[in-house]
C-alpha positions as CSV (number, residue, x, y, z in Angstrom):
1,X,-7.0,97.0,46.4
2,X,-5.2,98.8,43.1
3,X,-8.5,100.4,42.5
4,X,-8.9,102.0,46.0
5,X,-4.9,102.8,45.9
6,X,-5.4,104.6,42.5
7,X,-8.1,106.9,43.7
8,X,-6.0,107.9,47.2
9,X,-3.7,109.2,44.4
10,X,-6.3,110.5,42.3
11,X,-8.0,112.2,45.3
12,X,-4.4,113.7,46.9
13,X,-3.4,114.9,43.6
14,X,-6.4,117.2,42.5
15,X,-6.5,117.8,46.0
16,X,-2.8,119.9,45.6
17,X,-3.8,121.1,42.3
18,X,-6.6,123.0,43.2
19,X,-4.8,124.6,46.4
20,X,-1.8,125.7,44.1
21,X,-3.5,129.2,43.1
22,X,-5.4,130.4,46.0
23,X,-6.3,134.0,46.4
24,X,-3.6,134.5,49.1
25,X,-0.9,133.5,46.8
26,X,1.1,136.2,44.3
27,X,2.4,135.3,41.0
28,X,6.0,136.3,40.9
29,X,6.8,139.7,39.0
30,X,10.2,140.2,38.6
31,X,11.2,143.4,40.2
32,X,12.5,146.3,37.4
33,X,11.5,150.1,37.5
34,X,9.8,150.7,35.1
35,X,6.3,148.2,36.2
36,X,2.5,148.5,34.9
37,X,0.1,149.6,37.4
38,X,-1.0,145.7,37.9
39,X,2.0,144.5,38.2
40,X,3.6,147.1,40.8
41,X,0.2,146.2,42.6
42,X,1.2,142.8,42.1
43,X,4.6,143.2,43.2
44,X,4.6,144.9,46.1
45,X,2.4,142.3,48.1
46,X,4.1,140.7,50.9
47,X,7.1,141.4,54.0
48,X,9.3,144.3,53.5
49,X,12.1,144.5,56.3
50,X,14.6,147.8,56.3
51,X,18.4,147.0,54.7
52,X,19.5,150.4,55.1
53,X,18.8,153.3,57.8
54,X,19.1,156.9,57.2
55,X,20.9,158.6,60.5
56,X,18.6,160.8,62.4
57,X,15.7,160.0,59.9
58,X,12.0,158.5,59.8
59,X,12.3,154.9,58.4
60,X,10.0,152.5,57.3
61,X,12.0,149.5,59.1
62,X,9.2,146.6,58.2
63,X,6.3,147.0,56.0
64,X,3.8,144.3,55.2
65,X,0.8,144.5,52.3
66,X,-1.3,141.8,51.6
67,X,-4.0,140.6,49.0
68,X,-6.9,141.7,50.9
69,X,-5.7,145.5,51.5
70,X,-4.2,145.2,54.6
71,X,-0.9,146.2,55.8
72,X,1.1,146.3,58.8
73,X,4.0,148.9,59.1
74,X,6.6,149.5,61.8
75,X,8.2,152.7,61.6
76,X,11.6,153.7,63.3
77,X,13.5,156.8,64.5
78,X,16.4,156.9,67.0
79,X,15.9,153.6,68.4
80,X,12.1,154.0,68.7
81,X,9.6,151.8,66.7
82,X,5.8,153.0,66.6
83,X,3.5,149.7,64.6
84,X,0.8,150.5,62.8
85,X,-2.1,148.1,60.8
86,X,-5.0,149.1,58.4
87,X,-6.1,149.1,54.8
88,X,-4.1,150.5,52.2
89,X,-4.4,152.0,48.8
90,X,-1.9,152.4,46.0
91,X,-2.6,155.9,43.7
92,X,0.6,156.5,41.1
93,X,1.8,160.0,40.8
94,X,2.2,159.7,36.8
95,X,0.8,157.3,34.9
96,X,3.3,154.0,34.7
97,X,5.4,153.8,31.4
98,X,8.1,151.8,29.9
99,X,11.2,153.2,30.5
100,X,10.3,155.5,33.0
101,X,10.4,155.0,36.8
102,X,7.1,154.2,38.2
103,X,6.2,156.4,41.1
104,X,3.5,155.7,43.5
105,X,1.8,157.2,47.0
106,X,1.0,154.3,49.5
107,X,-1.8,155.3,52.2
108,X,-2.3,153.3,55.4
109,X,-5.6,153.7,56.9
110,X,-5.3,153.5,60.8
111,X,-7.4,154.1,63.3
112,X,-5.8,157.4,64.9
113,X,-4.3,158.7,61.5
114,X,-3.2,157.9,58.1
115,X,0.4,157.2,56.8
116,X,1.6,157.8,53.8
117,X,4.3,156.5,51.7
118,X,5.1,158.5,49.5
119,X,7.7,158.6,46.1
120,X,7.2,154.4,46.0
121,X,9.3,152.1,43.7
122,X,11.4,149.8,42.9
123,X,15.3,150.1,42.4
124,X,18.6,149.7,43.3
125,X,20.5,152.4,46.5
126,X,23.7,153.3,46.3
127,X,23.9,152.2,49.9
128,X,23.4,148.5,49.1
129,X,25.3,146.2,47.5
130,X,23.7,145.6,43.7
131,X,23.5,141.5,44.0
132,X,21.0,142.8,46.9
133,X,19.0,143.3,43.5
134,X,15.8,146.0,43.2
135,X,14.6,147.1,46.3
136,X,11.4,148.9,47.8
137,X,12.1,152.3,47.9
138,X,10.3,155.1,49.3
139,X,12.5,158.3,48.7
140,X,10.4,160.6,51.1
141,X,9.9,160.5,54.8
142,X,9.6,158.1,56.6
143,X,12.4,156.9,54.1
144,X,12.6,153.1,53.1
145,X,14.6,150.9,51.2
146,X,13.5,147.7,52.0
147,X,14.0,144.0,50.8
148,X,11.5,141.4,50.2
149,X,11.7,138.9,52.9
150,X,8.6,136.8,52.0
């Protein structure tokens, strides 16, 4: 009875440890400006949702990238939200170095057109409160600044 008892355990526990890093999970990168190129890639996987609206402007009010090179984005204006869903790709506009801000373009692939995101990184806004912490930004239209929800 111990013996059978001991491998229910044995069996449940390598059961969880091999689950633990499956190819849909991220490892944590703590947000800063100045990221490599893997780990802004790294970091900008998962659910994005709008904190801060510009009046009269193109937002990005939720934006969602996963693993596999897929996103989802809902962009607003006015009241009116347009979804869109394809593959992406991440190119930087300078190459990514310490101390410097690292800038990227975001392109979503969709079936009628593509979107681009485009001045992409990661800091704080003057608009939200700094405990909010670093944000997705995307300085040029459709504007973002956007908090990790996920």
């Amino acid at each position: 009875m111990n013996f059978k008892f001991n491998n229910l355990i044995l069996t449940v526990l390598i059961f969880c440890l091999s689950c633990h890093n499956t190819p849909t999970q991220v490892e944590q990168i703590e947000l800063r400006e100045d990221l490599s190129e893997a780990e802004f890639k790294k970091a900008i996987i998962g659910n994005w949702q709008s904190v801060y609206e510009t009046p009269g402007k193109e937002i990005v009010d939720y934006l969602e990238l996963d693993l596999q090179g897929n996103a989802k984005i809902i962009i607003k204006q006015a009241g009116n939200k347009r979804e869109y869903q394809g593959n992406y790709r991440i190119i930087f506009l300078r190459p990514p170095t310490k101390g410097m801000v690292t800038l990227a373009e975001l392109t979503i692939q969709t079936s009628g057109e593509n979107i681009i995101l485009s001045q992409v990184n990661f800091g704080l806004h003057n608009a939200v409160h700094a405990q909010v912490g670093f944000l997705l930004r995307i300085d040029k239209e459709p504007y973002g600044v956007l908090k990790k929800i996920m």
